[in-house]
Phi, psi and omega in degrees: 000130183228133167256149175209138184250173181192152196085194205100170158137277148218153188184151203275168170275154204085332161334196172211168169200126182261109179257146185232164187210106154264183223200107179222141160102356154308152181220000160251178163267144181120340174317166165253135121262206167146198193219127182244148175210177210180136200231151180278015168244014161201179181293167174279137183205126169319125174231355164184129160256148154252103164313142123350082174127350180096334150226142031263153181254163196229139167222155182273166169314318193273006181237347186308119151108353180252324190270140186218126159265123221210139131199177206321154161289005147264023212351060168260007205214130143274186209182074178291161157238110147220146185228192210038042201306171202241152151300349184279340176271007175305140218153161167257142191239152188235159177269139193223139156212114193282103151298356160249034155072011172300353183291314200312330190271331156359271157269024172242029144221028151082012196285163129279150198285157182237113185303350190257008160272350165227131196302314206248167199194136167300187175274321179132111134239156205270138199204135184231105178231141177220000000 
Protein backbone atom coordinates (compact mmCIF):
# COMPACT_ATOMS: atom_id res chain seq x y z
CA UNK A 1 0.00 0.00 0.00
CA UNK A 2 1.60 3.37 -0.89
CA UNK A 3 0.19 6.72 -0.06
CA UNK A 4 1.22 10.24 -1.87
CA UNK A 5 0.08 13.17 -0.98
CA UNK A 6 0.14 16.92 -2.94
CA UNK A 7 -0.34 20.06 -1.76
CA UNK A 8 0.79 22.12 0.79
CA UNK A 9 2.62 24.84 1.55
CA UNK A 10 2.65 28.52 3.00
CA UNK A 11 -0.51 30.56 2.78
CA UNK A 12 -1.76 33.85 4.80
CA UNK A 13 -4.56 33.37 7.55
CA UNK A 14 -7.70 33.32 6.69
CA UNK A 15 -6.71 31.74 3.42
CA UNK A 16 -7.65 28.09 2.04
CA UNK A 17 -5.37 25.24 0.88
CA UNK A 18 -6.54 21.72 -0.60
CA UNK A 19 -4.19 18.64 0.37
CA UNK A 20 -4.83 15.38 -1.82
CA UNK A 21 -3.64 11.87 -0.86
CA UNK A 22 -4.01 8.81 -3.43
CA UNK A 23 -3.99 5.44 -1.91
CA UNK A 24 -2.51 2.19 -4.41
CA UNK A 25 -1.97 -1.41 -3.83
CA UNK A 26 -5.37 -1.68 -1.66
CA UNK A 27 -7.25 -4.76 -3.21
CA UNK A 28 -10.63 -4.75 -0.42
CA UNK A 29 -12.91 -2.57 0.33
CA UNK A 30 -13.89 -0.82 3.61
CA UNK A 31 -11.04 1.19 4.59
CA UNK A 32 -10.49 4.49 6.17
CA UNK A 33 -8.62 7.34 5.44
CA UNK A 34 -7.82 10.39 6.60
CA UNK A 35 -5.08 12.99 7.94
CA UNK A 36 -3.31 13.04 11.26
CA UNK A 37 -0.87 16.23 11.64
CA UNK A 38 1.75 17.20 14.06
CA UNK A 39 3.96 20.35 15.20
CA UNK A 40 6.61 20.57 17.16
CA UNK A 41 4.24 22.36 20.09
CA UNK A 42 1.58 19.80 20.39
CA UNK A 43 1.21 15.77 19.62
CA UNK A 44 0.40 14.24 17.04
CA UNK A 45 -3.64 14.10 16.43
CA UNK A 46 -5.82 12.93 13.96
CA UNK A 47 -8.21 15.79 12.74
CA UNK A 48 -10.48 13.98 9.79
CA UNK A 49 -11.14 10.59 8.69
CA UNK A 50 -13.31 8.95 5.94
CA UNK A 51 -15.15 5.72 5.93
CA UNK A 52 -14.75 4.03 2.80
CA UNK A 53 -18.02 4.90 0.61
CA UNK A 54 -17.76 8.62 2.07
CA UNK A 55 -19.26 7.83 5.33
CA UNK A 56 -18.96 8.55 8.35
CA UNK A 57 -16.64 11.12 8.29
CA UNK A 58 -14.54 12.59 11.85
CA UNK A 59 -13.22 16.03 12.36
CA UNK A 60 -11.09 17.09 15.69
CA UNK A 61 -12.98 19.83 17.43
CA UNK A 62 -10.28 22.86 16.34
CA UNK A 63 -10.98 22.16 12.42
CA UNK A 64 -15.07 21.34 12.62
CA UNK A 65 -16.63 23.73 10.16
CA UNK A 66 -13.39 24.96 8.67
CA UNK A 67 -12.08 21.54 7.17
CA UNK A 68 -13.94 19.39 4.71
CA UNK A 69 -12.95 15.75 3.85
CA UNK A 70 -13.91 14.57 0.87
CA UNK A 71 -13.35 11.66 -2.02
CA UNK A 72 -13.17 10.91 -5.67
CA UNK A 73 -15.79 8.48 -7.05
CA UNK A 74 -13.36 6.01 -7.34
CA UNK A 75 -12.22 6.55 -3.65
CA UNK A 76 -8.63 5.76 -4.11
CA UNK A 77 -8.02 9.95 -3.62
CA UNK A 78 -8.63 12.12 -0.57
CA UNK A 79 -9.41 15.45 -0.68
CA UNK A 80 -8.63 17.89 2.60
CA UNK A 81 -10.22 21.38 1.76
CA UNK A 82 -9.31 23.35 4.30
CA UNK A 83 -10.05 27.06 4.57
CA UNK A 84 -10.46 30.19 7.35
CA UNK A 85 -6.78 28.70 8.27
CA UNK A 86 -5.54 29.43 11.29
CA UNK A 87 -1.52 29.96 12.44
CA UNK A 88 -2.43 26.89 14.76
CA UNK A 89 -2.84 24.65 11.73
CA UNK A 90 0.67 24.77 10.92
CA UNK A 91 1.93 21.31 10.93
CA UNK A 92 3.21 18.64 8.78
CA UNK A 93 0.02 16.82 8.06
CA UNK A 94 0.40 13.25 6.96
CA UNK A 95 -2.04 10.92 4.95
CA UNK A 96 -2.98 7.79 6.87
CA UNK A 97 -5.12 5.04 5.98
CA UNK A 98 -6.33 2.06 8.37
CA UNK A 99 -7.51 -1.06 6.38
CA UNK A 100 -9.87 -2.52 8.69
CA UNK A 101 -12.16 0.48 8.36
CA UNK A 102 -12.17 1.33 11.83
CA UNK A 103 -13.18 5.21 11.62
CA UNK A 104 -17.19 3.43 10.64
CA UNK A 105 -16.97 3.11 14.61
CA UNK A 106 -16.24 6.36 15.42
CA UNK A 107 -19.15 7.89 15.94
CA UNK A 108 -21.33 5.21 17.79
CA UNK A 109 -18.48 4.95 20.69
CA UNK A 110 -17.67 8.16 20.60
CA UNK A 111 -13.79 7.56 19.51
CA UNK A 112 -11.36 9.45 18.32
CA UNK A 113 -8.42 8.25 15.49
CA UNK A 114 -5.39 6.46 17.21
CA UNK A 115 -2.31 6.89 15.27
CA UNK A 116 -1.39 3.28 16.29
CA UNK A 117 -4.81 2.11 14.17
CA UNK A 118 -3.15 3.07 10.91
CA UNK A 119 -0.69 1.11 9.20
CA UNK A 120 0.17 2.96 6.22
CA UNK A 121 1.10 6.37 6.51
CA UNK A 122 2.47 9.30 3.76
CA UNK A 123 5.33 11.00 3.41
CA UNK A 124 4.23 13.91 5.24
CA UNK A 125 3.86 17.73 3.91
CA UNK A 126 4.17 20.63 5.19
CA UNK A 127 1.54 23.86 5.56
CA UNK A 128 2.50 26.91 7.06
CA UNK A 129 0.11 30.03 7.62
CA UNK A 130 1.14 33.13 8.75
Amino acid sequence: VHLVESGGGSVETGGSMRLSCTVSGVTSEGYCMGWFRQSPAKKREGIATINFGGEPTYYHNSVKGRFTITQDNAKTTVFLQMNTLKPEDSATYFCVADLLGRCAYYPKYDRRPDPDEYNYWGQGTQVTVS
